[in-house]
C-alpha positions as CSV (number, residue, x, y, z in Angstrom):
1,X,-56.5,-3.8,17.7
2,X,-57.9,-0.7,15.6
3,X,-59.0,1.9,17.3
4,X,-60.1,6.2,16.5
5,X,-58.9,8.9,18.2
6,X,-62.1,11.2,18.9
7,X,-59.6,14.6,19.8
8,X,-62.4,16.6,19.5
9,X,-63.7,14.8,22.9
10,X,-60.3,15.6,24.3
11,X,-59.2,18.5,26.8
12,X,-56.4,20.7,26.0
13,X,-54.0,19.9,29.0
14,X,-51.5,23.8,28.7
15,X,-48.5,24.2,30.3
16,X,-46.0,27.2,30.4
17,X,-42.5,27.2,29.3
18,X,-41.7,31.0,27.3
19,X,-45.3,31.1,25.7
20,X,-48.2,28.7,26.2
21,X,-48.2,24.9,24.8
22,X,-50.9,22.6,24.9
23,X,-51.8,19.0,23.6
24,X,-54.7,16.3,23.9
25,X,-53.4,12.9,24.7
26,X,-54.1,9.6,23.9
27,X,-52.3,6.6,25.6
28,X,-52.7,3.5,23.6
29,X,-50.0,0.6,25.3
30,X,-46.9,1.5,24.8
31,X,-47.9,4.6,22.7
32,X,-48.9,8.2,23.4
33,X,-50.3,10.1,20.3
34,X,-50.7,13.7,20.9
35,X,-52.2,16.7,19.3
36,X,-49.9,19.3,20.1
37,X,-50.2,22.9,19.9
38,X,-47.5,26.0,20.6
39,X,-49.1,29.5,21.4
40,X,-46.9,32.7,18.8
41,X,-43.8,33.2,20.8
42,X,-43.7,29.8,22.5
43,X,-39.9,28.5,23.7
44,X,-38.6,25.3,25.2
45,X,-36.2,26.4,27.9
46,X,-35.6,22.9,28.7
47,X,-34.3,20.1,26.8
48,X,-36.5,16.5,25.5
49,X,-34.7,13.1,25.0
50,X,-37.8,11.9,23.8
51,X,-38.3,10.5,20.3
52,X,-41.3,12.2,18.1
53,X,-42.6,11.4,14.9
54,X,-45.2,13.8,13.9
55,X,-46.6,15.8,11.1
56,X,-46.4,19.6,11.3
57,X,-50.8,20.6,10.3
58,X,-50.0,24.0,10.6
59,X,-47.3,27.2,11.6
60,X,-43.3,27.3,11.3
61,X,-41.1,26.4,14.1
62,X,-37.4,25.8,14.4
63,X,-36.1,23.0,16.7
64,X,-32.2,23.1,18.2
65,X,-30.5,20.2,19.0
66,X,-27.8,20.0,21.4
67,X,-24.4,21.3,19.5
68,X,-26.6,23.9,17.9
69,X,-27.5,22.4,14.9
70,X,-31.3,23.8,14.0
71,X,-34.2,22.7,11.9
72,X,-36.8,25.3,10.7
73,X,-40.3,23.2,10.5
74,X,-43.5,24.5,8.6
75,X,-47.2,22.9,7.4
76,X,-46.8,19.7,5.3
77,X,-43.5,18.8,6.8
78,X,-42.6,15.1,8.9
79,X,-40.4,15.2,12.1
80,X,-38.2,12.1,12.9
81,X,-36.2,12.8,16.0
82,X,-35.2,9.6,17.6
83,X,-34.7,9.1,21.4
84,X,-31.7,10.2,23.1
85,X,-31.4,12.9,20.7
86,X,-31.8,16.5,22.8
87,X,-34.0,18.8,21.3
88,X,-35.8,21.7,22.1
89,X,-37.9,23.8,19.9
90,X,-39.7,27.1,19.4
91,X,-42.8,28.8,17.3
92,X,-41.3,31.2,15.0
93,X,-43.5,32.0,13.2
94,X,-47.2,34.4,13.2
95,X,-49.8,32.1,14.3
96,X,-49.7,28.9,16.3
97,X,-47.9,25.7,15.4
98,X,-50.1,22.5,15.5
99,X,-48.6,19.4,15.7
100,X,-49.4,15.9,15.6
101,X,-46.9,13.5,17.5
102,X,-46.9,9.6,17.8
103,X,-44.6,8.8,20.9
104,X,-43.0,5.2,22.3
105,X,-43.5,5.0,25.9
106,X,-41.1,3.6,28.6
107,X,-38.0,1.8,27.9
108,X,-35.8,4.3,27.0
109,X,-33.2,4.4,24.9
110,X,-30.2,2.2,23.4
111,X,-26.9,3.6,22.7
112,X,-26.2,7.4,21.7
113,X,-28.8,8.3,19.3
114,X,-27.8,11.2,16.4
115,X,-30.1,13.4,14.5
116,X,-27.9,11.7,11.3
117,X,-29.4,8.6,12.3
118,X,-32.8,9.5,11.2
119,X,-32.4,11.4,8.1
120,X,-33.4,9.0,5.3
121,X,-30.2,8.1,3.0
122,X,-31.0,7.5,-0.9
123,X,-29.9,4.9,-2.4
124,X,-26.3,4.1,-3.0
125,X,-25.6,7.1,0.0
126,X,-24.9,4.6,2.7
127,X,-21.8,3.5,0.2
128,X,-20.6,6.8,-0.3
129,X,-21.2,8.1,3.4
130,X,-23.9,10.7,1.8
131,X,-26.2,12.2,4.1
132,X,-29.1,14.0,2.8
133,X,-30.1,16.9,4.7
134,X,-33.7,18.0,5.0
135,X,-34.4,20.7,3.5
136,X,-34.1,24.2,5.1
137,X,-36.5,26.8,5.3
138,X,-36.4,30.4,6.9
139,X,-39.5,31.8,8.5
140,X,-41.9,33.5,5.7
141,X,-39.5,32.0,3.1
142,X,-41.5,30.4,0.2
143,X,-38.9,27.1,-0.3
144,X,-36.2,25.3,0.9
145,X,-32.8,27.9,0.8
């Protein structure tokens, strides 16, 4: 069934961690997209198993994942993190970070899931074990280093 998301009718539903977040919900079955936004100086202290695909609209952040492997995030890039795949990320950069985020609900998750596991592999990669890694960007940085 087709449906619009009016997030403009939504409420901003804020909770603290180190800094303010905040997102607008909407539950479609077995879905929850959100409109997330993290305050300057926002920090996960804890850690999500939860998968995320999103869009970063605006800001840079940088998500760890458990072994401390980071990510830096700005405007115009994708996230894939699947589930099972502990994360926790921060706003690092000057103004907020605005995210939009498509979610599965319930369930869970099958088997040990890897960051690895989500990064798209070219063609001919999977053959010669290649991994392509996204690319990296430092905070106020004009490209990928």
């Amino acid at each position: 069934m087709e449906r619009k998301i009016d997030f403009a009718a939504l409420e901003w539903m804020e909770w603290a961690d180190v800094g303010t977040g905040r997102a607008k919900t909407a539950l479609i079955p077995g879905t929850r997209v959100r409109l997330v936004q993290f305050s300057p100086g926002f920090r996960q202290t804890t850690w999500c198993e939860r998968d995320h695909v999103g869009y970063v609209l605006e800001g840079e952040m940088q998500t760890e994942f458990e072994g401390g492997r980071t990510i830096a995030f700005r405007a115009g890039d994708g996230i894939v993190i699947p589930a099972g795949c502990k994360h926790r990320s921060a706003n690092v950069g000057e103004g907020p970070v605005t995210l939009f985020v498509v979610e599965k609900l319930g369930g869970g998750h099958s088997g040990k899931a890897t960051l690895e596991a989500a990064i798209e592999r070219p063609a001919g990669a999977a053959e010669s074990g290649g991994i392509v890694e996204p690319p990296r960007y430092e905070p106020g940085s004009s490209g990928p280093n």
